[in-house]
N, C-alpha and C positions, 0 to 999 in steps of 0.2 A: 444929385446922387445922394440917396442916403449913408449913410455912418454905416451899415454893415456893408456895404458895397464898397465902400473907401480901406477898412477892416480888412474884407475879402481879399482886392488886390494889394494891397500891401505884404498879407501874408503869401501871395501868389509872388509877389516882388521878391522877399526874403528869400523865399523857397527856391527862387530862379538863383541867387547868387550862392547858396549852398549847392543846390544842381549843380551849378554853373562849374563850382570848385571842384568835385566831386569827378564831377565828367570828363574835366579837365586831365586828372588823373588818371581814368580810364581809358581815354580817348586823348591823347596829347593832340594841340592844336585844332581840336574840333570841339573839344568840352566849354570851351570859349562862344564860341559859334552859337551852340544849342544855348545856351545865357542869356545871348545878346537878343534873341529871338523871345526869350519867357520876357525877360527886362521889356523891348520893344512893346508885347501884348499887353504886358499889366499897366505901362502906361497910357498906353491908348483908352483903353480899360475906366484909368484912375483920373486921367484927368478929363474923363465922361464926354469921350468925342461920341457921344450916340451910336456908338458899333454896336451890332451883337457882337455876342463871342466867337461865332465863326466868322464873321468877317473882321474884329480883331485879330485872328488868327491869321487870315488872308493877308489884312496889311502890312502884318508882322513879316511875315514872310517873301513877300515884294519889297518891304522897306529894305532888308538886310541883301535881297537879292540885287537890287539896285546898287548898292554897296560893293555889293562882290563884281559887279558888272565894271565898275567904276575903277575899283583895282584894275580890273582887264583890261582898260583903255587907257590906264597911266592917270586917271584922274584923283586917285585915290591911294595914301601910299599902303603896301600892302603886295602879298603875293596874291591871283588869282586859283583857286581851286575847287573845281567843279566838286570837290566830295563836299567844299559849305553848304551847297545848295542842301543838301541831304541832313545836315545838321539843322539846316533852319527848319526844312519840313519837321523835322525830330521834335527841332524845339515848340514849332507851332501847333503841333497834335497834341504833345506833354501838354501845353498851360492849357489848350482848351479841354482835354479829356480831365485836367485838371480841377478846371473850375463849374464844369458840370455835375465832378463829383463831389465837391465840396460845395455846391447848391443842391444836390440830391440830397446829401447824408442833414446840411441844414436847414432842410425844408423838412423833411422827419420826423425832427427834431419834436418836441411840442413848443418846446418855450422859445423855439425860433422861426414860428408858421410865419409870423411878418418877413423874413427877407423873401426876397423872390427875387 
């Protein structure tokens, strides 16, 4: 993985825990959720499990669904709530429409033709 890719999701990282805050406040007890899901993405992402981005996206959102599943059968402590499911989707469209756009706008770029 090169250094603008490490770069990239790191800022995709940062950006999910201000999200994260942000949402929080907007969306009491779901703002968390959409976070947990950017967080989940960027590191699948950062420590270069060979994902694309939509299939980062994909196992971000299975990872945290499995989670909420897990609540629902006592395995997991936590309340179960079918509106997480809709936060995770939230949060796994944000980081992928996310990091398409910040591969759009740095591919553009000139002096940034090398990332891809």
């Amino acid at each position: 993985m090169s250094l603008n890719d490490k770069l990239l999701h790191g800022e995709i990282f940062v950006g999910s825990v201000v999200l994260g805050a942000a949402a929080e406040s907007i969306a009491p007890g779901h703002g968390r959720d959409v976070a947990y899901c950017l967080s989940s993405y960027s590191g699948f992402q950062f420590m270069n499990c060979n994902l694309s981005p939509a299939r980062s996206a994909a196992v971000a959102f299975t990872v945290q669904s499995l989670g909420e599943v897990c609540q629902k059968h006592g395995l997991f402590p936590g309340t179960f709530d079918l509106k997480d499911f809709v936060a995770y989707a939230i949060g796994s469209t944000l980081v992928f429409g996310t990091e398409r756009l910040i591969r759009h706008f740095k591919n553009t770029l000139p002096e940034c033709r090398t990332f891809k």
